[in-house]
LUMGUKE-333042 format. One record per residue (C-alpha): residue number from 1; x, y negated, z negated. Coordinates in nm, 2 decimals, always signed. Example, Ala and Ser with C-alpha at 12.3 -4.5 7.8 and 13.67 -1.06 7.14 Angstrom:
LUMGUKE-333042
n 1 xx +1.23 yy +0.45 zz -0.78
n 2 xx +1.37 yy +0.11 zz -0.71
END
This chain:
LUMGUKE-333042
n 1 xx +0.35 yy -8.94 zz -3.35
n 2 xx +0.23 yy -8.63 zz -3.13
n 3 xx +0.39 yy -8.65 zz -2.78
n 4 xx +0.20 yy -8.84 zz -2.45
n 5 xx +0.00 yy -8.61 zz -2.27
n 6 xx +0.01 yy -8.54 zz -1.93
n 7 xx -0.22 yy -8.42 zz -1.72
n 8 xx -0.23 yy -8.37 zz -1.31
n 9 xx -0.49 yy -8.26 zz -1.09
n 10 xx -0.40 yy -7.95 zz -0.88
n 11 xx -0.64 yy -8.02 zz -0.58
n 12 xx -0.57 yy -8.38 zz -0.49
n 13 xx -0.26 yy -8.41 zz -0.71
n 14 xx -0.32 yy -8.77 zz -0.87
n 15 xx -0.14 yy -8.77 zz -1.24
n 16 xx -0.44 yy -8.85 zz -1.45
n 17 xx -0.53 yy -8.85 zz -1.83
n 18 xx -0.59 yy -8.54 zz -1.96
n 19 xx -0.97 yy -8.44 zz -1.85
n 20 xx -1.17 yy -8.17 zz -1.81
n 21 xx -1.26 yy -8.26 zz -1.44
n 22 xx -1.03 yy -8.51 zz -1.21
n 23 xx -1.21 yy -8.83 zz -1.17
n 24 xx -1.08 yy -8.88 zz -0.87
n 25 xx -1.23 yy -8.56 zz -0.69
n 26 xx -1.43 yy -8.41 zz -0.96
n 27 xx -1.19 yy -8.06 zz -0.94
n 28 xx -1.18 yy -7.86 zz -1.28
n 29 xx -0.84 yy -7.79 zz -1.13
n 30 xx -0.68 yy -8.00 zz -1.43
n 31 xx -0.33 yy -7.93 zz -1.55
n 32 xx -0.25 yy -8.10 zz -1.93
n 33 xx +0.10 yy -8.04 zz -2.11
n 34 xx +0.33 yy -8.24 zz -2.30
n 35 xx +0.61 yy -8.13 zz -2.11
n 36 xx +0.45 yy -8.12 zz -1.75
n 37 xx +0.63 yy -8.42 zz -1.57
n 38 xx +1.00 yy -8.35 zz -1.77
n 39 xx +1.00 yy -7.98 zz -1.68
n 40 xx +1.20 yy -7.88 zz -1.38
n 41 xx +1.30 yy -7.48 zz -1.33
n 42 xx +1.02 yy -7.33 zz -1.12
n 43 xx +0.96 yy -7.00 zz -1.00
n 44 xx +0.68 yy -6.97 zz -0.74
n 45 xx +0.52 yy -6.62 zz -0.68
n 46 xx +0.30 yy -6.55 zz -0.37
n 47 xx -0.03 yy -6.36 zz -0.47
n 48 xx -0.08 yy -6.07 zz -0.33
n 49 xx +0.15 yy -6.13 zz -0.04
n 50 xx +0.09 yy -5.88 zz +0.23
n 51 xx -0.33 yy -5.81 zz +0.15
n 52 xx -0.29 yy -6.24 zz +0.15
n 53 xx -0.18 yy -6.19 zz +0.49
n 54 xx -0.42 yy -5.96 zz +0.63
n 55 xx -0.70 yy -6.12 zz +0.49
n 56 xx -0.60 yy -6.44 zz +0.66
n 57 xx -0.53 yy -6.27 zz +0.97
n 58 xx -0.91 yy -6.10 zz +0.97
n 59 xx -1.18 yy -6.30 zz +0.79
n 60 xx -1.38 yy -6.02 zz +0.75
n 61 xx -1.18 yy -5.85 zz +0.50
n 62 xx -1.19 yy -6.19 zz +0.25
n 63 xx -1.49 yy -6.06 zz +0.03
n 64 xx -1.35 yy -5.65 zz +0.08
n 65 xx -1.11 yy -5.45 zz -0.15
n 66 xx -0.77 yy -5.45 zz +0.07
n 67 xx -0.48 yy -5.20 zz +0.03
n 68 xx -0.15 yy -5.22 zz +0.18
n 69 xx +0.03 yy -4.84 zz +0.24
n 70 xx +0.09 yy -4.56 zz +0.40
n 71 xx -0.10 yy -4.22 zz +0.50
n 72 xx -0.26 yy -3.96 zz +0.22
n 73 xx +0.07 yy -3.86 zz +0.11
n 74 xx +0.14 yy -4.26 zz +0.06
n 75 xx +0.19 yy -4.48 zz -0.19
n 76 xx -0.01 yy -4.85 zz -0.25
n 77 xx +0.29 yy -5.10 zz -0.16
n 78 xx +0.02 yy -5.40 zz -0.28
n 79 xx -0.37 yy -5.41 zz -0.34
n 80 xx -0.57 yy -5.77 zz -0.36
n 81 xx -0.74 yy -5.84 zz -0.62
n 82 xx -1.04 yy -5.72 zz -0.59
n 83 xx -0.88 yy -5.36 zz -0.54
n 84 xx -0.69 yy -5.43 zz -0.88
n 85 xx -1.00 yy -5.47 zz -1.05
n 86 xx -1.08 yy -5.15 zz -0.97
n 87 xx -0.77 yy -5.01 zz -1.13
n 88 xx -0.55 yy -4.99 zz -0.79
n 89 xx -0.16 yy -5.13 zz -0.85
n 90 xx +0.16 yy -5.08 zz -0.67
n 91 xx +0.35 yy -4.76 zz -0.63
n 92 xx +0.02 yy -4.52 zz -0.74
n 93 xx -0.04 yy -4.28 zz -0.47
n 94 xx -0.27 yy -4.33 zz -0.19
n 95 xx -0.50 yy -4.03 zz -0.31
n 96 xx -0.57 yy -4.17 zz -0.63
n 97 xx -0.61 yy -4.55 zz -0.53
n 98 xx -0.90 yy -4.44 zz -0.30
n 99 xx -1.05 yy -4.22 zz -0.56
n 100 xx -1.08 yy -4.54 zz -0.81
n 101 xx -1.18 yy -4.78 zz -0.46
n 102 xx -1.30 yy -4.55 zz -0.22
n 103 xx -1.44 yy -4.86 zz +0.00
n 104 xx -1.12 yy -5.04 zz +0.01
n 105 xx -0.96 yy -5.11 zz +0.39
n 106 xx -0.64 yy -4.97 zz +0.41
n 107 xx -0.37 yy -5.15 zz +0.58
n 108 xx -0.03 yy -5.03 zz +0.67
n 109 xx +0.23 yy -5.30 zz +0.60
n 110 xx +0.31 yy -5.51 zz +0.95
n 111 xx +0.65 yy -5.58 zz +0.77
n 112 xx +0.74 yy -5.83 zz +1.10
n 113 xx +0.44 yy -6.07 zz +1.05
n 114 xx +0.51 yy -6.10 zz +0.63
n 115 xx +0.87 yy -6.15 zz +0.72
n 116 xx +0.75 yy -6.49 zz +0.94
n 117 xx +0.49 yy -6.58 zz +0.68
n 118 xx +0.80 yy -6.56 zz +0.48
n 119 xx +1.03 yy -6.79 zz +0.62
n 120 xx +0.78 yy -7.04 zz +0.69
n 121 xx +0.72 yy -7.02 zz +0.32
n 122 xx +1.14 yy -7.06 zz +0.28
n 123 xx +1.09 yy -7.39 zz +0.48
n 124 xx +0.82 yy -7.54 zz +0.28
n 125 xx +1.06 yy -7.49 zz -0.08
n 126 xx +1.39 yy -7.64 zz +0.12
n 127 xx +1.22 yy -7.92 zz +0.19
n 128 xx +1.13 yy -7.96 zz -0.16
n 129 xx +1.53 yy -7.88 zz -0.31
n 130 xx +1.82 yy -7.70 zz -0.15
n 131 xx +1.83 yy -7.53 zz -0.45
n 132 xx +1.62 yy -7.26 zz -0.42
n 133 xx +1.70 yy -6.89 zz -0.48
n 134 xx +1.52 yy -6.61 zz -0.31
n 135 xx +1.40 yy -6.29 zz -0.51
n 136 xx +1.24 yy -6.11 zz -0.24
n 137 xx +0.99 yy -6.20 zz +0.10
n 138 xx +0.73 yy -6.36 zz -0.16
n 139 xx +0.91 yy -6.55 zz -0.45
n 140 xx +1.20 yy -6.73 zz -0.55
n 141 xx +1.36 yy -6.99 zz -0.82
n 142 xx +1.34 yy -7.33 zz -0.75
n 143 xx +1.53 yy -7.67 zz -0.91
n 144 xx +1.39 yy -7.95 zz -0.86
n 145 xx +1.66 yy -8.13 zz -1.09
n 146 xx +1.72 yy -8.51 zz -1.00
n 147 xx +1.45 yy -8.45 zz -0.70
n 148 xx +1.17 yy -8.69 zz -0.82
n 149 xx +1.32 yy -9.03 zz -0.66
n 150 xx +1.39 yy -8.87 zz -0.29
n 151 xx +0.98 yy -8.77 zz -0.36
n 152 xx +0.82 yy -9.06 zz -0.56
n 153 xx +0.66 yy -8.76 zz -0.76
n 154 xx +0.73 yy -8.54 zz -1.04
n 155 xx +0.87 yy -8.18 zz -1.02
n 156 xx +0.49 yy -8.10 zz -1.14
n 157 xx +0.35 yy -8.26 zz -0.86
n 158 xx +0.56 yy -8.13 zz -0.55
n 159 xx +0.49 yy -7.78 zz -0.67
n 160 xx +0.12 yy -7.81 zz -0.72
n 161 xx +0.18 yy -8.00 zz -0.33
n 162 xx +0.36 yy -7.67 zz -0.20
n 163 xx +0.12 yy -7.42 zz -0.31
n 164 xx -0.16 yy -7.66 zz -0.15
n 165 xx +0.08 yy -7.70 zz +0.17
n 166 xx +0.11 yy -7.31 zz +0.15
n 167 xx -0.29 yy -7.24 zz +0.11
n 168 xx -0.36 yy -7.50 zz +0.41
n 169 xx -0.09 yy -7.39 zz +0.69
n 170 xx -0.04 yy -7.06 zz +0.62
n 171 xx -0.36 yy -6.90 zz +0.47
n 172 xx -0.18 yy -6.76 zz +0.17
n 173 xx -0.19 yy -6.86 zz -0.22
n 174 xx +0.10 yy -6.85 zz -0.47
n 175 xx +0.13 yy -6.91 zz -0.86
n 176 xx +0.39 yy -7.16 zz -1.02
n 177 xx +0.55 yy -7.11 zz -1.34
n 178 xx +0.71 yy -7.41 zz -1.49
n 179 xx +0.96 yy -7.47 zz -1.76
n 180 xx +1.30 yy -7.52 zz -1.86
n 181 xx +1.50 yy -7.16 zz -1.77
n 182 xx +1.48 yy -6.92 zz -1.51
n 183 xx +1.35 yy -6.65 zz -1.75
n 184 xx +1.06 yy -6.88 zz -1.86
n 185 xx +0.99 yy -6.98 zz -1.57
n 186 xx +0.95 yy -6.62 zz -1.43
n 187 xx +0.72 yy -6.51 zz -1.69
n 188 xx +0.49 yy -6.82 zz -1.65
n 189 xx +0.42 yy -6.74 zz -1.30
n 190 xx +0.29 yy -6.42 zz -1.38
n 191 xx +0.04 yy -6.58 zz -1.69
n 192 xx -0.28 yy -6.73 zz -1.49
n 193 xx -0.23 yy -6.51 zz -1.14
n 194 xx -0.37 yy -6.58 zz -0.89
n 195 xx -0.36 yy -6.94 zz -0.79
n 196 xx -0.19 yy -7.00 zz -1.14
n 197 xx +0.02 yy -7.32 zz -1.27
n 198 xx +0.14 yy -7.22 zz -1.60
n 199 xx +0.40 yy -7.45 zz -1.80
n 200 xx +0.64 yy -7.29 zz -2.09
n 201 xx +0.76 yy -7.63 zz -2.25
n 202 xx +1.10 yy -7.61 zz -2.46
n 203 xx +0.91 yy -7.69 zz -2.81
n 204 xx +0.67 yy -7.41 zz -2.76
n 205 xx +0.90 yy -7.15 zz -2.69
n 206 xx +0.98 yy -7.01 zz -3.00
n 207 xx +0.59 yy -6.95 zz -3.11
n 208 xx +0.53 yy -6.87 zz -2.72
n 209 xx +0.73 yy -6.57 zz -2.72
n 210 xx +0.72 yy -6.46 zz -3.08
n 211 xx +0.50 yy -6.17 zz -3.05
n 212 xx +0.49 yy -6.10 zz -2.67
n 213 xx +0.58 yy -5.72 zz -2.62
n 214 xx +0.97 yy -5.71 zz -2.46
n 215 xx +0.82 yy -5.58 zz -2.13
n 216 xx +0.80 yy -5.95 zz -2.05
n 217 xx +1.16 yy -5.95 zz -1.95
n 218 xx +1.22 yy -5.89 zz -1.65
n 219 xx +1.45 yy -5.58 zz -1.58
n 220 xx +1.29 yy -5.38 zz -1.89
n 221 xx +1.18 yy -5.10 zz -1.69
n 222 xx +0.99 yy -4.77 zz -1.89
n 223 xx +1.33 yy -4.59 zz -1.96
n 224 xx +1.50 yy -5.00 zz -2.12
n 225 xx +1.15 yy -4.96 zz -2.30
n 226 xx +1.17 yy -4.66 zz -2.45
n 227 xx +1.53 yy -4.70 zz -2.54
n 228 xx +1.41 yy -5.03 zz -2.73
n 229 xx +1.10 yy -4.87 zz -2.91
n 230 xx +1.35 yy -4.62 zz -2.98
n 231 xx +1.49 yy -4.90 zz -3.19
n 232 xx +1.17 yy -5.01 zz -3.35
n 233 xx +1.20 yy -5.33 zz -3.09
n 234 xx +0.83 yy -5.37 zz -2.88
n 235 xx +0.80 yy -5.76 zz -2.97
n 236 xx +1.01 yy -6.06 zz -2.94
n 237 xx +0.97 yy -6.10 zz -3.31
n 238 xx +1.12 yy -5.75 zz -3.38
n 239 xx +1.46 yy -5.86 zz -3.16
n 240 xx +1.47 yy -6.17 zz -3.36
n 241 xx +1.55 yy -5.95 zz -3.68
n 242 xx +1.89 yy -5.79 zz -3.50
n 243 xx +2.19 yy -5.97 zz -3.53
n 244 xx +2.42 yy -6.05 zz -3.18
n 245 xx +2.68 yy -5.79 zz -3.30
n 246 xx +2.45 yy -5.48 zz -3.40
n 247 xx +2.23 yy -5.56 zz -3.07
n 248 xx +2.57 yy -5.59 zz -2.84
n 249 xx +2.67 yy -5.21 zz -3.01
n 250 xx +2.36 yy -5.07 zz -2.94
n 251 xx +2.26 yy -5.16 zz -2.62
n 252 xx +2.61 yy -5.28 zz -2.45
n 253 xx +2.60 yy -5.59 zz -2.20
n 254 xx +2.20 yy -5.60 zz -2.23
n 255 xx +2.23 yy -5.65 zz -2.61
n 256 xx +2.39 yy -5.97 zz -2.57
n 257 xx +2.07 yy -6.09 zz -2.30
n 258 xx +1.82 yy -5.99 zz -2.53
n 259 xx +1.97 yy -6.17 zz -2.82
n 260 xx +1.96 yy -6.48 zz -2.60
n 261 xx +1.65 yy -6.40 zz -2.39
n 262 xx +1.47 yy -6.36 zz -2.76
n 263 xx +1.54 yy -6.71 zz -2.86
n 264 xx +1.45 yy -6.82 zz -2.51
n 265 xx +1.79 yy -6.90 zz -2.38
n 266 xx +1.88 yy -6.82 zz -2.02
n 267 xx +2.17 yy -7.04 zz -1.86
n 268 xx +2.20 yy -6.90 zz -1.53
n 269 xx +2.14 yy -7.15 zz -1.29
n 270 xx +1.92 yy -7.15 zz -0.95
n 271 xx +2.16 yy -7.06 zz -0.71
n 272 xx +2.09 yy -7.10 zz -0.28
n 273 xx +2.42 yy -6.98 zz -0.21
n 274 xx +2.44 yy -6.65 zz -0.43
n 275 xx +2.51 yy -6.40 zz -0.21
n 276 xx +2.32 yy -6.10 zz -0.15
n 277 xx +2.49 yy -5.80 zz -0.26
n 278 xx +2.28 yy -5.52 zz -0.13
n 279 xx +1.92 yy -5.46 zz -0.02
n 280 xx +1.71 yy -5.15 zz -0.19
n 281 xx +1.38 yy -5.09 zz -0.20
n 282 xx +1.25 yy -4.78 zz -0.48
n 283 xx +0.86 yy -4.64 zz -0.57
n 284 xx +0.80 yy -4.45 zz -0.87
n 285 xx +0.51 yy -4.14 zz -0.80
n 286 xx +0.23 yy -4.11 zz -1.09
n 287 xx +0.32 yy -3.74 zz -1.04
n 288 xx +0.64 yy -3.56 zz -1.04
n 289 xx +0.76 yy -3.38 zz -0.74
n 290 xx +1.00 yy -3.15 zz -0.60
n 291 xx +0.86 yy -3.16 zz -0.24
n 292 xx +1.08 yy -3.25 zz +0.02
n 293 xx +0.81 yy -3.30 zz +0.23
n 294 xx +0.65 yy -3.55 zz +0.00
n 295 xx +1.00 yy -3.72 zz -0.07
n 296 xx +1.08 yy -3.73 zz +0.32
n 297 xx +0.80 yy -3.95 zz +0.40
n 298 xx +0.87 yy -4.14 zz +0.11
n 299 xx +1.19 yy -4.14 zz +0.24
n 300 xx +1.13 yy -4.33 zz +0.62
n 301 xx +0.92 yy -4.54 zz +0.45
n 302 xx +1.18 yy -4.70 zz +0.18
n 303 xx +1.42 yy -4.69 zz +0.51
n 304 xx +1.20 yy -4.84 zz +0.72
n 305 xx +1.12 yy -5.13 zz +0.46
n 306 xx +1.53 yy -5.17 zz +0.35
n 307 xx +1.59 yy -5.21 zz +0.74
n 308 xx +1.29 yy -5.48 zz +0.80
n 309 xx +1.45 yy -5.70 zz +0.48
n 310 xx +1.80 yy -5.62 zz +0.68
n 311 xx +1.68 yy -5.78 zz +1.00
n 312 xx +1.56 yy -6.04 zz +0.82
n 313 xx +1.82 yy -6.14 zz +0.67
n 314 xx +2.04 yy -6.07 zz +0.96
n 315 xx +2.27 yy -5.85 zz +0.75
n 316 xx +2.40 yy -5.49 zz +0.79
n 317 xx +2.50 yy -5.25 zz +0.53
n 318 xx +2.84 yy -4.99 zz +0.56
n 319 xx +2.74 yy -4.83 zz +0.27
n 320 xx +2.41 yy -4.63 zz +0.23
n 321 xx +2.31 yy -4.51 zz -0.08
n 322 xx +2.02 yy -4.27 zz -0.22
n 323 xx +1.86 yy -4.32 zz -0.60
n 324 xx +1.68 yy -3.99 zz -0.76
n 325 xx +1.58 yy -4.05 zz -1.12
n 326 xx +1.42 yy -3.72 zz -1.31
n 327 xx +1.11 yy -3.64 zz -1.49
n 328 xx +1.35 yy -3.72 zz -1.81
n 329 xx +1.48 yy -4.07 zz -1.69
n 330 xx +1.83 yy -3.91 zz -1.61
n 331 xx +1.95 yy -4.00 zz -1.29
n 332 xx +2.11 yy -3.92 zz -0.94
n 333 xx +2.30 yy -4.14 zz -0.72
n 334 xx +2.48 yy -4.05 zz -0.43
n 335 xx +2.61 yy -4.32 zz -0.13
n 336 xx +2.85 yy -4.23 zz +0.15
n 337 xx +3.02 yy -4.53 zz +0.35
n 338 xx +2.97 yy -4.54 zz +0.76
n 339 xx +3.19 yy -4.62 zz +0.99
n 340 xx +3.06 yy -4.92 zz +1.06
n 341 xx +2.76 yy -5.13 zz +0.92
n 342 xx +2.42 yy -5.05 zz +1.01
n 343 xx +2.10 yy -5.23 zz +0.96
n 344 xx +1.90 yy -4.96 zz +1.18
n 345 xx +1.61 yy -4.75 zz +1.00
n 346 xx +1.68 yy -4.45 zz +1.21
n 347 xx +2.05 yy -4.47 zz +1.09
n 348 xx +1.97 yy -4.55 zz +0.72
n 349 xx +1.69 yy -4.29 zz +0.70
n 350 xx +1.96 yy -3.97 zz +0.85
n 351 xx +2.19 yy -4.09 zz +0.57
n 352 xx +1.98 yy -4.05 zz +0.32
n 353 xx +1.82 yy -3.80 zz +0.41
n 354 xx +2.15 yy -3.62 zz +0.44
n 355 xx +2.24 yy -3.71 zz +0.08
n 356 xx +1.89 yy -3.59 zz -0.03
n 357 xx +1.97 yy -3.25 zz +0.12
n 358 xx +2.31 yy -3.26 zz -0.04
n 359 xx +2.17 yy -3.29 zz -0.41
n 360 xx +2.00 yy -2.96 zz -0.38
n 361 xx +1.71 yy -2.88 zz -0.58
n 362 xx +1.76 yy -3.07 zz -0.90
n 363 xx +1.41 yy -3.19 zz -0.89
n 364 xx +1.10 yy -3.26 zz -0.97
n 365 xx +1.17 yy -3.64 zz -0.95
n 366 xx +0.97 yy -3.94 zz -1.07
n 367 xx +1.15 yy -4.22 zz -0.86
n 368 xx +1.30 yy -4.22 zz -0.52
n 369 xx +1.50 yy -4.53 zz -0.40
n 370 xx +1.75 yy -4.56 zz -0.11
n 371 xx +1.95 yy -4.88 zz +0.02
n 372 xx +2.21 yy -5.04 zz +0.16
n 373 xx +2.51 yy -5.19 zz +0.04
n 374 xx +2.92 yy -5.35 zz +0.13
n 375 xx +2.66 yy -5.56 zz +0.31
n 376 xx +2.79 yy -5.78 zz +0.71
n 377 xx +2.66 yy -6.04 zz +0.95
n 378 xx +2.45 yy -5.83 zz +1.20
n 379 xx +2.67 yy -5.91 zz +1.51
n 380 xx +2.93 yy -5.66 zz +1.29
n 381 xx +2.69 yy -5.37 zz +1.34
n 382 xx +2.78 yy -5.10 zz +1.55
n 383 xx +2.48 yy -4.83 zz +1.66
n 384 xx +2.70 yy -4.70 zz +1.95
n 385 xx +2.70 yy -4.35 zz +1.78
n 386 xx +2.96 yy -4.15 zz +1.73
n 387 xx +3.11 yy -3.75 zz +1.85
n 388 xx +2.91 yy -3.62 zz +1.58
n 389 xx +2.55 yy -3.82 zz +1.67
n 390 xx +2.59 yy -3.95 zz +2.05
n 391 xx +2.22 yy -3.95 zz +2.05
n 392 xx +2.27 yy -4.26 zz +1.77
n 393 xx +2.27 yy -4.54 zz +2.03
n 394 xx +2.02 yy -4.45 zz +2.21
n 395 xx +1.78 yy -4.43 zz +1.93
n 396 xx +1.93 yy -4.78 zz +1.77
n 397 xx +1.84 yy -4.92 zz +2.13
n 398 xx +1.47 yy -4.74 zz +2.15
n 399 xx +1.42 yy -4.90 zz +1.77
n 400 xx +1.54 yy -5.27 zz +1.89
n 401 xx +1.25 yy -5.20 zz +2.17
n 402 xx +0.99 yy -5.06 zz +1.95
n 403 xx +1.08 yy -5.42 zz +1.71
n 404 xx +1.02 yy -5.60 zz +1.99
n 405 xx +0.70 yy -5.52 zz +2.10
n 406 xx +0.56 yy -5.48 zz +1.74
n 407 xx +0.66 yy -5.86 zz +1.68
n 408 xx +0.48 yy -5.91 zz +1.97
n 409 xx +0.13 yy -5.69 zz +1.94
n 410 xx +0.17 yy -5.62 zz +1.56
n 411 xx +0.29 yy -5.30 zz +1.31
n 412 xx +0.05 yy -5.10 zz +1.47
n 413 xx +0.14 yy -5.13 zz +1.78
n 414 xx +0.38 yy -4.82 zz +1.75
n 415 xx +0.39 yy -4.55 zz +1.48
n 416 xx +0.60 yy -4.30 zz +1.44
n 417 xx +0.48 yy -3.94 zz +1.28
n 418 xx +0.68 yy -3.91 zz +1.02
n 419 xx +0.52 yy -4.25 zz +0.87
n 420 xx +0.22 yy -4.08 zz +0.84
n 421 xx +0.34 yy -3.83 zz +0.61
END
């Protein structure tokens, strides 16, 4: 006998028979899997976050192509969709995302205002599970294990209720992916985008992933990749044919996830208390470059975002640390610990920058990252300044001011030059 059906409207949320439109509404909104009300690892992903945002914050931009970044010299930090139809996405430079959506509105980021929309976000998913576990301002694992008698409902049903609750209060739309591990769970999300509710079931799995390209996983950046074609391994299917041992030799402490990952095995658990052991942020240019010009903006940028995630979190870091990678994958890393934590873009920024002056011209590079690490509560911070930067306070203190009044009148209130760059 083939398992029940279920099926659940998306827009009014009444668990139905599986229809094409919900009879209670008429939406075509209709969710129908086998699995749908059993299934409780979630993972919910906001769409388009900051451009989500903006577009909520100025009606006028709903039916217009939106990018989020910086100056000429910039990089896209997000695009909506209507920009990524037009062949704009993350990380490409500012030049060539207007040349393929020359009519797009640029934005730059107002880092403050996402970081509220955030936490508002944060509260709607506690009050679902304590178990939830952030990934960044826009997404995070969720466990709804053992939740659906405090609710009345099915996991199913408070998700498809939070991304409506989110979409109503706040203006912004997410994407749910269902199933029965994190890993699952995390590439469902990203199947139907935007507005998605996508289900992995456990008796699918196998013929889900069989030939889905390795990329899938998350972590496998281009250099993972090509050390995996390398291999003759682009699908699923082709990691199914290694044994654990050969994989484990080849590729170390990754060859032991992928042999588990490729059967669609992934026990680590959601965890809310996992703490957070550093905070980076990294952008990778279409084209090569030696510049330090270039790489300086890029620079106070990553600083200035690494800081904003600090502030939020209210954490500081006592070790700073600067990422280089080559044009041939090899890479730099250099970090220097402070005297005492710092969660202050100016301060994060001149450390870096220091280090990047230290590594000499080594260059072109294809990613730049910097970020903070050894990682404090914010009252340990100490911005005082020192004998060899006495100016250090007083620039911590102008950057507290300059945070206040953009929380109060927005990112652009104040801008500083080298942002521009």
């Amino acid at each position: 006998m083939p398992a029940a059906m279920h099926a659940l409207c998306r827009d009014c949320l009444s668990q139905i028979a599986p229809l094409r439109r919900c009879p209670h509404c008429g939406s075509p909104r209709v969710k129908t899997h086998e699995e749908l009300f059993s299934l409780t690892i979630a993972h919910m992903d906001c769409d388009a976050f900051y451009a989500s945002v903006e577009k909520r914050d100025n009606p006028e931009l709903a039916t217009k192509p939106v990018i989020i970044g910086g100056g000429k010299r910039g990089v896209v930090s997000t695009a909506c969709y209507i920009a990524r139809i037009r062949g704009v996405r993350s990380a490409m430079p500012m030049f060539q995302a207007l040349k393929l959506c020359p009519d797009a509105v640029v934005i730059k980021p107002r880092m403050s205002v996402y970081v509220e929309v955030s936490r508002e976000i944060r509260k709607m998913m506690n009050a679902l599970t304590p178990e939830v576990e952030p990934l960044s301002l826009d997404e995070a694992f969720m466990d709804l294990t053992g939740t659906e008698k405090l609710h009345g409902a099915p996991p199913a049903v408070m998700l498809a209720r939070l991304v409506k609750q989110m979409k109503d209060e706040l203006g912004v739309t997410g994407s749910i992916g269902l199933s029965h591990n994190k890993f699952l769970a995390k590439v469902a999300s990203d199947l139907d985008k935007p507005r998605g509710f996508s289900v992995i079931g456990k008796a699918e799995t196998a013929d889900f992933l069989h030939e889905k390209p390795v990329r899938l996983i998350w972590g496998i950046g281009p250099a993972a990749q090509a050390s995996l074609e390398k291999a003759g391994i682009r699908s699923f299917s082709d990691l199914l044919r290694w044994d654990q041992a050969a994989l484990q030799q080849r590729f170390g402490s990754m060859g032991d996830r992928l042999w588990h990952l490729a059967r669609g095995q992934d026990r680590r658990r959601v965890s809310a208390n996992a703490p957070v052991k550093s905070i980076s942020k990294e952008t990778t240019f279409f084209e090569d470059t030696a510049s330090l010009d270039v790489l300086d903006g890029h620079l106070w940028r990553l600083a200035e975002q690494v800081s904003d995630r600090a502030k939020a979190r209210e954490l500081a870091g006592r070790v700073v640390t600067l990422k280089l990678k080559r044009a041939n994958h090899s890479a730099l890393t250099r970090r220097v610990t402070l005297h005492s934590p710092t969660q202050i873009a100016d301060k994060i920024y001149r450390t870096a920058r220091s280090l990047l002056d230290q590594v000499g011209d080594e260059g072109p590079y294809r990613l730049l990252g910097c970020g903070i690490s050894d990682l404090a509560p914010e009252s340990q911070a100490d911005d005082s300044g020192d004998l060899l930067d006495p100016q250090a306070g007083r620039r911590a203190e102008a950057e507290r001011a300059t945070d206040a009044i953009r929380k109060k009148f927005g990112d652009g209130a104040i801008l500083k030059g080298r942002a521009l760059r």
